[in-house]
VOBA-1610 file (N, C-alpha, C; in pm, whole numbers, padded with zeros to 5 digits, always signed):
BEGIN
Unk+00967+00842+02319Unk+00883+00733+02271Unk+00975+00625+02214Unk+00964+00508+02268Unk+01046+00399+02201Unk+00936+00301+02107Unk+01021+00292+02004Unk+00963+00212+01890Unk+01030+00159+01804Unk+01057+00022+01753Unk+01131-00044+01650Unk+01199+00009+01528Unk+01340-00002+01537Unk+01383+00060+01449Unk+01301+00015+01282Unk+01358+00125+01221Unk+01242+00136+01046Unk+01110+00182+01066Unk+01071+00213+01117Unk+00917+00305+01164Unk+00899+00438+01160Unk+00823+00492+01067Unk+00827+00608+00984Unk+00715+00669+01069Unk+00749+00790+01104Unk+00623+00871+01197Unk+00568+00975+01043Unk+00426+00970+01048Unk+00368+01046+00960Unk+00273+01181+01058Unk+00265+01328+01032Unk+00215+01392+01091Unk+00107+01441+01014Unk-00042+01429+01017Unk-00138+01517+00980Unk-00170+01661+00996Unk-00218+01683+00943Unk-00293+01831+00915Unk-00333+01872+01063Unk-00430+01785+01117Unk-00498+01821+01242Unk-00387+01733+01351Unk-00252+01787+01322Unk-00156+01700+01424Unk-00173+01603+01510Unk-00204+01529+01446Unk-00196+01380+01525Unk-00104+01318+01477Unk-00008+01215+01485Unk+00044+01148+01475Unk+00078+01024+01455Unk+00070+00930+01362Unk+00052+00806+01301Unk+00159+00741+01272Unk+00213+00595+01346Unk+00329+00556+01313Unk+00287+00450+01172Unk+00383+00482+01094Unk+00315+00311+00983Unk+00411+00166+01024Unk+00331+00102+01049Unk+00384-00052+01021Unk+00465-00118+00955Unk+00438-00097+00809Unk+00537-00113+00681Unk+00647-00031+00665Unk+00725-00142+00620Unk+00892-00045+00572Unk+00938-00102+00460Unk+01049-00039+00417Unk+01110-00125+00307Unk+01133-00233+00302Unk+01064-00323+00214Unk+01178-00478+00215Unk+01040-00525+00260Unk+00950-00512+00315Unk+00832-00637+00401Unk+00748-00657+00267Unk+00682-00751+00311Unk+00585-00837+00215Unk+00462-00756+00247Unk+00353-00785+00172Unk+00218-00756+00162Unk+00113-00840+00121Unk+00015-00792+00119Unk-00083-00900+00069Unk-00196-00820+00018Unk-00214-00839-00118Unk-00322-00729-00143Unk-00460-00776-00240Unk-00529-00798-00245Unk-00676-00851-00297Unk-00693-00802-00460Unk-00707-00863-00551Unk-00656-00885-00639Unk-00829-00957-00765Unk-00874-00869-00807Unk-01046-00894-00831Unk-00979-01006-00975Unk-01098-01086-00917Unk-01098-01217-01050Unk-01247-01246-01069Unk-01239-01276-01220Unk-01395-01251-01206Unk-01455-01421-01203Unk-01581-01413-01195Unk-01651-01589-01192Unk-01620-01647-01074Unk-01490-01614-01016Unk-01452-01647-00923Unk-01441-01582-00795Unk-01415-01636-00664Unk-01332-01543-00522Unk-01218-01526-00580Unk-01225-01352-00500Unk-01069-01252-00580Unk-00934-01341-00477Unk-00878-01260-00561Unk-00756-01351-00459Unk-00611-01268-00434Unk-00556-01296-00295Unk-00458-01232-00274Unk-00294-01251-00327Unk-00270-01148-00388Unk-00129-01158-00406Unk-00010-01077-00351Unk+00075-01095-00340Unk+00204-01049-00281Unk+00279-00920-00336Unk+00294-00857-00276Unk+00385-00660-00310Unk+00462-00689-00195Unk+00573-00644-00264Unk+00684-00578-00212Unk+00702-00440-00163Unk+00728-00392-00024Unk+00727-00269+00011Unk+00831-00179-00062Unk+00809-00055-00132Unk+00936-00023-00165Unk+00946+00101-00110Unk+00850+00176-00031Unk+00853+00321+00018Unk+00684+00309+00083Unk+00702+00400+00198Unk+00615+00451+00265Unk+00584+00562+00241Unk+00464+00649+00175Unk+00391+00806+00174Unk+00328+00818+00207Unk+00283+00952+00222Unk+00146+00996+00238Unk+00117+01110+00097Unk-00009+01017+00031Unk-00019+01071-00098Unk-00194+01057-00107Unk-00277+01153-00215Unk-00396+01126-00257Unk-00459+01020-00401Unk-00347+00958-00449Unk-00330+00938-00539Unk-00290+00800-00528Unk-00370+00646-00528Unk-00323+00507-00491Unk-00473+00435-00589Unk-00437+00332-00561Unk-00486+00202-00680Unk-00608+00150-00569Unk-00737+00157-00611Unk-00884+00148-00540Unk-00885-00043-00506Unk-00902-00105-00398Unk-00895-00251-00375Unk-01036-00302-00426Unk-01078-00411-00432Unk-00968-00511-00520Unk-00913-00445-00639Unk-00808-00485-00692Unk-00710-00458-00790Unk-00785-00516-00925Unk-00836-00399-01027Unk-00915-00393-01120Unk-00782-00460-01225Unk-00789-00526-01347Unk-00727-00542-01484Unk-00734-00439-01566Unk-00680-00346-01589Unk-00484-00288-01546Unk-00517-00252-01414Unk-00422-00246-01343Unk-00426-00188-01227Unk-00407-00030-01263Unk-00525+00072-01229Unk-00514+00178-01195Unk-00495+00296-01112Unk-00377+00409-01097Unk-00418+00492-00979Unk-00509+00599-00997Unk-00592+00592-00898Unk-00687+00679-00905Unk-00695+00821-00815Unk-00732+00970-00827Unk-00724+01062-00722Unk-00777+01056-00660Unk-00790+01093-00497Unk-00910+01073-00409Unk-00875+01224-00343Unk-00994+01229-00232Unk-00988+01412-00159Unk-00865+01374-00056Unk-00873+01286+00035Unk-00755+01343+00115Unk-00628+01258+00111Unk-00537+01324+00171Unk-00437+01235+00200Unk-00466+01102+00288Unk-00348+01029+00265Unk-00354+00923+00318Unk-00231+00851+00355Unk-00196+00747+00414Unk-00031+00682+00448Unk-00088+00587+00304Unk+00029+00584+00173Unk+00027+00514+00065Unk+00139+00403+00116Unk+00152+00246+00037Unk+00260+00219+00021Unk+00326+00207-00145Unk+00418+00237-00146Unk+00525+00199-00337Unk+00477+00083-00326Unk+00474-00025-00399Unk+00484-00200-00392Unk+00527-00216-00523Unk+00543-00290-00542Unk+00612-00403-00686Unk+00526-00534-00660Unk+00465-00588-00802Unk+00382-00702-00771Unk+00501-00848-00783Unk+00513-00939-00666Unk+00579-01035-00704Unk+00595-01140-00799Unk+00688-01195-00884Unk+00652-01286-00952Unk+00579-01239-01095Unk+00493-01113-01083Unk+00405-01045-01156Unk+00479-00941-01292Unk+00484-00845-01226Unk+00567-00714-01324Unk+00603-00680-01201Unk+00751-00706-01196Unk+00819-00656-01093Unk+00902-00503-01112Unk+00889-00427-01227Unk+00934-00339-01301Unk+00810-00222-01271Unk+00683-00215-01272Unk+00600-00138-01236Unk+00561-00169-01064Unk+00609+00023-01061Unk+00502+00060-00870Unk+00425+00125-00911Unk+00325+00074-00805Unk+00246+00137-00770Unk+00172+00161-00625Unk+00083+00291-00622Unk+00071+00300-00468Unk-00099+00216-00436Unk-00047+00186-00293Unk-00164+00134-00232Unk-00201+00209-00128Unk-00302+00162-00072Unk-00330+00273+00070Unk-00304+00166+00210Unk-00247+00209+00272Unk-00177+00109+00398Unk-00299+00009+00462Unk-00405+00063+00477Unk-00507+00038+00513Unk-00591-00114+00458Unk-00574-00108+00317Unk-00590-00186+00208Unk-00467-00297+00245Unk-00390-00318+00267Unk-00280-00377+00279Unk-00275-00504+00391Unk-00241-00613+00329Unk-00221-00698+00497Unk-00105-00754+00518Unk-00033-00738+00621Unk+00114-00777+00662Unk+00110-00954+00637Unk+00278-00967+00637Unk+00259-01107+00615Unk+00333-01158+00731
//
């Protein structure tokens, strides 16, 4: 199988096989709840690709919290730009939009 170098193959439970998109170093775009107003998107930094049950529910509540959920999932690390670049946290890839 040929595929772009930095592309992380993730294997499930019921073996299927899922390549992720994101790698280290790419931008993001993630929805970001404001109230009175339309929420709005801000920028994460990729810092690791997982698969974890445990990521921050979209839009992004004031604090940002991680929350448990039942199954796994492909997470990404991010760092908020410009923001608190000192706290990660995980997102769910899905939630996520390339830039």
């Amino acid at each position: 199988m040929d595929r772009p170098k930095g592309y992380k193959i993730g294997i499930y439970r019921d073996g299927k096989i899922k390549e992720n998109k994101m790698k280290f170093g790419d931008y993001v775009q993630i929805e970001q709840k404001r109230y009175g107003v339309e929420n709005e998107m801000y920028t994460h930094k990729v810092i690791n690709v997982l698969m974890s049950n445990n990521y921050v529910d979209i839009p992004v509540q004031t604090p940002a919290k991680e929350t448990l959920h039942k199954e796994l999932v492909p997470v990404l690390s991010c760092i908020c730009c410009g923001v608190d670049e000192k706290k990660v946290l995980h997102y769910k890839e899905t939630d996520c939009k390339g830039e």
